[in-house]
N, C-alpha and C positions, 0 to 999 in steps of 0.2 A: 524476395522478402520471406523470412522466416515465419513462423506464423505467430509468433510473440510481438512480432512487428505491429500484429493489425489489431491486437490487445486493451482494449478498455478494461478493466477490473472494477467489484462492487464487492466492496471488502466487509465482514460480515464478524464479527465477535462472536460463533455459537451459544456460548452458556448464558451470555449475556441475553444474545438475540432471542432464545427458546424462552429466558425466565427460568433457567436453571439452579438449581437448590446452591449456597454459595461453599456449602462444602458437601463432597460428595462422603454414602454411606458408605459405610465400611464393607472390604470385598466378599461380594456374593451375597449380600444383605436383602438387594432386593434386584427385582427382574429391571434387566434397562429398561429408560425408557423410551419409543421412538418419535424421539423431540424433535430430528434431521428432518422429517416428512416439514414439518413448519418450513425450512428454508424453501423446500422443495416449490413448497408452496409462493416463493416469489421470484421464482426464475422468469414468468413471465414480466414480471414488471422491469427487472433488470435488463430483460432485453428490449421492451418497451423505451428502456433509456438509451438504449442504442450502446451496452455493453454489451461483451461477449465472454467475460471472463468470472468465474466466482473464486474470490480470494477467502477464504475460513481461516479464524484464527484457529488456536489449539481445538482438534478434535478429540485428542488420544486421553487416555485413563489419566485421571491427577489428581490432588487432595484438593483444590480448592479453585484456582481459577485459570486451570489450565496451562498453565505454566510450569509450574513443577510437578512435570511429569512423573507416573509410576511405573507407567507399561505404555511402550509405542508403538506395541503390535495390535493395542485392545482400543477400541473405541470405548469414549468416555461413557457408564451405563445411564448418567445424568443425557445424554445426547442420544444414547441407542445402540445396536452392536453393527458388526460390523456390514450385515446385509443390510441396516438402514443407510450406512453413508455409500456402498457401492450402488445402491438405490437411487441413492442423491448424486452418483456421479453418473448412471446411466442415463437418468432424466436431465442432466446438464446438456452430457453429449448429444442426447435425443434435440437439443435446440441450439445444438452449436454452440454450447457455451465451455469452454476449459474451465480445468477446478486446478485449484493451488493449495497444498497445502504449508500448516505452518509448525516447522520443523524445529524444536526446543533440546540443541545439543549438547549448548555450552555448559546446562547445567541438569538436574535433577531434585523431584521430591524425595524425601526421607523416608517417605512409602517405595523410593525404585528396590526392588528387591536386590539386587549387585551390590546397592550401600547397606541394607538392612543387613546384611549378610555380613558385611565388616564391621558393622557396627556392635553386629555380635559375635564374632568370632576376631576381630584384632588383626593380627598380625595373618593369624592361621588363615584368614579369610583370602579363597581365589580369585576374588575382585577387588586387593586390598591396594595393586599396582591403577585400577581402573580411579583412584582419585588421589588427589597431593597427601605429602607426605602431613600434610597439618590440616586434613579435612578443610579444605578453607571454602566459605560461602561466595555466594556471587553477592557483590558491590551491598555487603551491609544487612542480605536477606538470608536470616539465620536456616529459613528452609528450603535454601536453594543452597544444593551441596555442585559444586563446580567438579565437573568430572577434570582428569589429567590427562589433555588430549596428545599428551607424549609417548602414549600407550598404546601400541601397534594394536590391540583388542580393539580399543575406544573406536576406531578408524574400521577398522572390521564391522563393529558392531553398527556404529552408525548407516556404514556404506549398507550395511543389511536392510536395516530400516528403511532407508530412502526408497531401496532399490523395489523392496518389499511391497510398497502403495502404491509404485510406479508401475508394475505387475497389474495391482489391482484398478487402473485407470485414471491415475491423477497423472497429471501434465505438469507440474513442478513443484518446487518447494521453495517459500520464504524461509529463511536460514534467522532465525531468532538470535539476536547478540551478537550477530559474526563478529562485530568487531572485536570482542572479548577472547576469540578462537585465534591461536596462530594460524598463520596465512597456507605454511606448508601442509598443515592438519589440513583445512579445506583443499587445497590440489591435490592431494593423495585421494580424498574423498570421491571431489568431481571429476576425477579423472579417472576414476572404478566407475563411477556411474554413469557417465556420458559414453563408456566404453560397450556398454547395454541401453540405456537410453539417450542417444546422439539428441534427440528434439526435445528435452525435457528443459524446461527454462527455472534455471538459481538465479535468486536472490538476494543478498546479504542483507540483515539489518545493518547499519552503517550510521551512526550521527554526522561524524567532521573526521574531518583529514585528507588523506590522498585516499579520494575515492577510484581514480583510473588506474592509480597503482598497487590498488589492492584488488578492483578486479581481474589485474592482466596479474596478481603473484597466486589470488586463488583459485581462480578460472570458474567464478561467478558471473551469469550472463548479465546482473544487474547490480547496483545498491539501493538504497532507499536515499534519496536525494533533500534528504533534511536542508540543508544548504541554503535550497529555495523555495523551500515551504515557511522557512522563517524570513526571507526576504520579501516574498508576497504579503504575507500579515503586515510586518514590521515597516515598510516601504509605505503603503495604504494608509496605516494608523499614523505614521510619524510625517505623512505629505512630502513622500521624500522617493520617489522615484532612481534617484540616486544609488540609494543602495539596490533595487531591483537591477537595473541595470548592470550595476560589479558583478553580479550573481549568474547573470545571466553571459556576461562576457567567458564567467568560468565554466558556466553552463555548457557553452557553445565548446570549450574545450574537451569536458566530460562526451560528449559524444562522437568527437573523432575516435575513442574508442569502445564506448557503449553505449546503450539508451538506459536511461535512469531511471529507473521508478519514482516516477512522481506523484505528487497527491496535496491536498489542501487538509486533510484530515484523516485522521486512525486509529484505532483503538487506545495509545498511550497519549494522545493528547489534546487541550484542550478543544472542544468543536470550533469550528473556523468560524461561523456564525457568533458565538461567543467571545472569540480571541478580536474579531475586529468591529473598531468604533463606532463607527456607522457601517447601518444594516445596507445600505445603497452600494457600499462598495463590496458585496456579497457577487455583485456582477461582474465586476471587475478582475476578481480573483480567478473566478473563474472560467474566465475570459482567457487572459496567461495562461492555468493549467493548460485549455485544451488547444492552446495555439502553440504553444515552445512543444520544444522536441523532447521526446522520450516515451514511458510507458505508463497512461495516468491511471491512476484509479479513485476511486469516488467511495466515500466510508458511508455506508450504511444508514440513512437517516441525516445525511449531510443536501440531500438531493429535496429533502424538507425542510431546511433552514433549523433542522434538529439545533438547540442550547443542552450545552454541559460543559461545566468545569470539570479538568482534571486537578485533585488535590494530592498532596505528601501524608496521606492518610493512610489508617485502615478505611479499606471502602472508598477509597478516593476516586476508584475508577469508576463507580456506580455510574452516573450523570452518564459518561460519555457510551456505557454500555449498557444499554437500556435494554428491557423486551420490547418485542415486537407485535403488534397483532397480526391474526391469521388473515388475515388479508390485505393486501395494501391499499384498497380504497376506505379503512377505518383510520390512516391515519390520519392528523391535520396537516395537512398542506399538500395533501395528493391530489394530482391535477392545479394547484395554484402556480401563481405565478415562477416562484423560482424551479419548481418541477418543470413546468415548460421549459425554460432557459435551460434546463439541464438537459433536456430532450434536443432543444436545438443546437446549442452547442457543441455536444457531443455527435447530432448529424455531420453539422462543419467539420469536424474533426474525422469521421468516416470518408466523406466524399474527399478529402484529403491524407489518404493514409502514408502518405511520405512525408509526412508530419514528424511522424517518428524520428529522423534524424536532422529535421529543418535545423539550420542555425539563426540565430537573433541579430540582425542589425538595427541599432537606434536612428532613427534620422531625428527627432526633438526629443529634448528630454530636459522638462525642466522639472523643478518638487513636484505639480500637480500637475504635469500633462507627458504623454509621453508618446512618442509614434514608436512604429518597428516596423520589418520587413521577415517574416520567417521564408528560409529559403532552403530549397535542398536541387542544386544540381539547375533546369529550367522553370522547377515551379516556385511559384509566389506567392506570398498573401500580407498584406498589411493590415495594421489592427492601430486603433488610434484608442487614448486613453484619456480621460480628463476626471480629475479626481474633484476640481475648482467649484466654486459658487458662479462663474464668472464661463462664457463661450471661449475654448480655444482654437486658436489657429497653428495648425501641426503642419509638418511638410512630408514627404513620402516621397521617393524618387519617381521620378518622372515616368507615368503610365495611363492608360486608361480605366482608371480604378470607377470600380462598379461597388457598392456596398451589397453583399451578403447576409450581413444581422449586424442585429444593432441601428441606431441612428447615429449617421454624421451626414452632412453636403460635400462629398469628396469633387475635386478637380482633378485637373491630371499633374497634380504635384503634390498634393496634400489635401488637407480636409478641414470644415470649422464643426469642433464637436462640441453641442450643447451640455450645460452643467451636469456634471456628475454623470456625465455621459461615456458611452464607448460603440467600435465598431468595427467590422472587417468586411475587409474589399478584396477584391483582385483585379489583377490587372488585363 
C-alpha cells in the first residue's frame, strides 16, 4: 500500500480558520502575519482523532478569499510567509502527519501580475497568449479571469508551481475546478510531476460525471467523490436507503480504478450537521464515511457537530468557514459526545486500513434499514443501519459476527438493531 492508502485528512479553510482579514492589504502594506503557527497549534488534536493528514485550503497570496490567486509562489501575508507555512509543514511531518496543498489553476485574481500585464498593455502584452481570446471569467465570477490552458507556458508555469512546494515539503495537491481544466492540460502537467515526485498524491475537484474516466485520461491519483456525499445526506433525510445504495453499487465501480476522496463536509458546502434532518442520524453518516472504501477526510469543525449554511451570496461562505480558537479544548463540543464517535470511528477505520479499497455489498435494504458487508480480497466487516422509530431485523451473511461499535444483538446471520440505531461487527 501506497502511503495515501493509510490517509485520513482534516481539512482546514486557513483565512477562514486564522480569522483572517476578508480582503487582503494592498502589496507590501504591511508585514505578514504568522497566523499558520494557529493551525500548528492543532495538529495535536487531529491526530488525537486518529488523522494523519492535513488538508489546507488556499495558502498562496490573493485578493480576497483565497481563491483568486496573485502569486503562487508567495504565501498569503494575511497567513504569514513562507518560513511560517514550511514551519507548519515541518511540525506536521515531526508527528507523522502529510500536508496537502490546495492548488487554484484553472483560474486567476485580477491582481495575478501576467493578467495585470495584458490588461495594460493589449495585444503587446507577453502573457496575452496565457488567457482566451475574450478574457472570459470562470462560471459567472467577474474576478476570476480563467487562464487558457491551451498554452504550452500555462502547463510550464503550473508544472513549476506544483513542483516548486513539492521541493519545499508538501506531499500533494488538491487541484481546485479540475473539472473545468481539459483532461490533456492535466496529463501533461501530472506527468512532468510525477516524473520528480513519483509519491506525491493529485486530486481533482470533480462534482458529476465519469469520474474513473477522467482519472485514468488525467492521471490524477483521486476525485472528490461528490456522488456520495450527496447520497449520504439525501438517503437519511428522505428515509430512503435506496438511493445510498445505487451510489454505492457505483462506488464499488469507482474503485476498481482508484480510491475517491470522500468526505461528509468542506469548505464549499453546507455542514453536514445542518444539511441533515435529524441530528441522531449525525452517526449514521458517519458510520458510511469511515466504513466504504476510499480516502476520507473530516472538514474542520465537523468532528463538533459545527452548523453553517452555505448561501449564493456575498459572504455566503462565512457560516461554514468560521475562526477557530487557539485551542481546541475552548471549543463547544470538545470531548463531547460526537468528538468521541469521531475518535472511535475513525480507530475502526485504522485497525482496518484495507478499507481503502473494500467494496459494498447490500444483504437488506429497505427505506430505513439497511445491512452491508465491506470487503477487500479475505477481510470483512459488516455494519447494520437502522434509520426507523421501530427495532430491525437485518440479515448479513452467514458468520461469526462479533460487534466492534455501536449497539446491535448480532447472530451468525444478521443482527436486531434498536431505533435509530447502528453497528459494526466482524466476523
Amino acid at each position: 500500500m501506497r502511503w495515501p492508502d493509510h490517509a485520513i485528512w482534516w481539512h482546514v479553510y486557513p483565512l477562514g480558520f486564522v480569522g483572517a482579514e476578508r480582503e487582503a492589504a494592498e502589496r507590501d502594506a504591511s508585514a505578514p502575519e504568522p497566523r499558520l503557527g494557529r493551525i500548528a497549534g492543532w495538529l495535536d488534536h487531529l491526530v488525537g482523532l486518529g488523522c494523519n493528514g492535513l488538508a489546507l485550503g488556499p495558502v498562496f497570496a490573493s485578493e480576497t478569499h483565497g481563491y483568486d490567486t496573485v502569486d503562487h509562489y508567495r504565501v498569503d501575508p494575511r497567513l504569514g510567509g513562507e518560513g511560517d507555512l514550511r514551519r507548519l509543514i515541518d511540525e506536521a511531518s515531526g508527528k507523522g502527519v502529510r500536508v496537502l496543498l490546495d492548488g487554484v489553476f484553472n483560474h486567476v485574481g485580477r491582481g495575478f501580475p501576467p493578467f495585470a500585464d495584458v490588461a495594460a498593455k493589449g495585444e503587446g502584452s507577453a502573457y496575452r497568449k496565457w488567457f482566451h481570446d475574450d478574457l472570459r471569467t470562470f462560471e459567472g465570477h467577474d474576478r476570476l479571469v480563467t487562464l487558457n490552458h491551451a498554452e504550452p507556458e500555462v502547463a510550464d508555469y503550473v508544472t513549476d508551481v506544483m513542483t516548486h512546494w513539492l521541493e519545499r515539503g508538501v506531499d500533494g495537491w488538491r487541484l481546485d475546478a479540475a473539472y473545468a481544466v481539459p483532461a490533456d492540460f492535466w496529463r501533461t502537467v501530472t506527468d512532468r510531476v510525477r516524473a520528480r515526485f513519483p509519491d506525491a498524491w493529485l486530486v481533482g475537484e470533480v462534482i458529476h460525471g465519469d469520474y474513473a474516466g477522467l482519472v485514468e485520461r488525467t492521471g490524477f491519483d483521486s476525485v472528490t467523490q461528490y456522488e456520495l456525499w450527496k447520497a449520504i445526506w439525501s438517503s437519511l433525510n428522505d428515509r430512503n436507503f435506496f438511493e445510498l445504495a445505487h451510489a454505492l453499487d457505483r462506488h464499488n465501480g469507482m474503485l476498481a480504478t482508484f480510491a475517491p476522496q470522500t468526505f461528509l463536509g468542506n469548505h464549499d458546502v453546507t455542514r453536514i450537521a445542518t444539511r441533515l434532518t435529524e441530528r441522531r442520524d449525525l452517526a449514521h453518516a458517519l458510520v458510511i464515511l469511515m466504513t466504504v472504501g476510499g480516502v476520507p477526510s473530516i472538514y474542520a469543525g465537523d468532528e463538533f457537530a459545527f452548523e453553517g449554511v452555505k448561501e449564493e451570496r456575498e459572504g455566503g461562505d462565512d457560516a461554514i468557514r468560521p475562526p477557530f480558537p487557539a485551542r481546541p479544548g475552548d471549543v463547544p463540543g470538545h470531548g463531547g459526545a460526537h468528538h468521541r464517535l469521531h475518535q472511535d470511528l475513525i480507530g475502526v477505520r485504522r485497525r482496518h486500513p484495507w478499507l481503502v479499497r473494500a467494496r459494498t455489498t447490500a444483504a437488506t435494504l429497505t427505506n430505513t434499514a439497511f445491512s452491508y458487508t465491506v470487503e477487500d480480497g479475505p477481510e470483512r466487516l459488516g455494519v447494520v443501519l437502522n434509520t426507523g422509530g421501530e427495532p430491525a431485523k437485518v440479515s448479513l451473511p452467514a458468520a461469526g459476527w462479533t460487534c466492534v461499535a455501536g449497539d446491535a444483538a448480532f447472530t451468525g446471520d444478521g443482527a436486531v438493531v434498536p431505533p435509530a440505531g447502528w453497528a459494526i461487527a466482524e466476523p
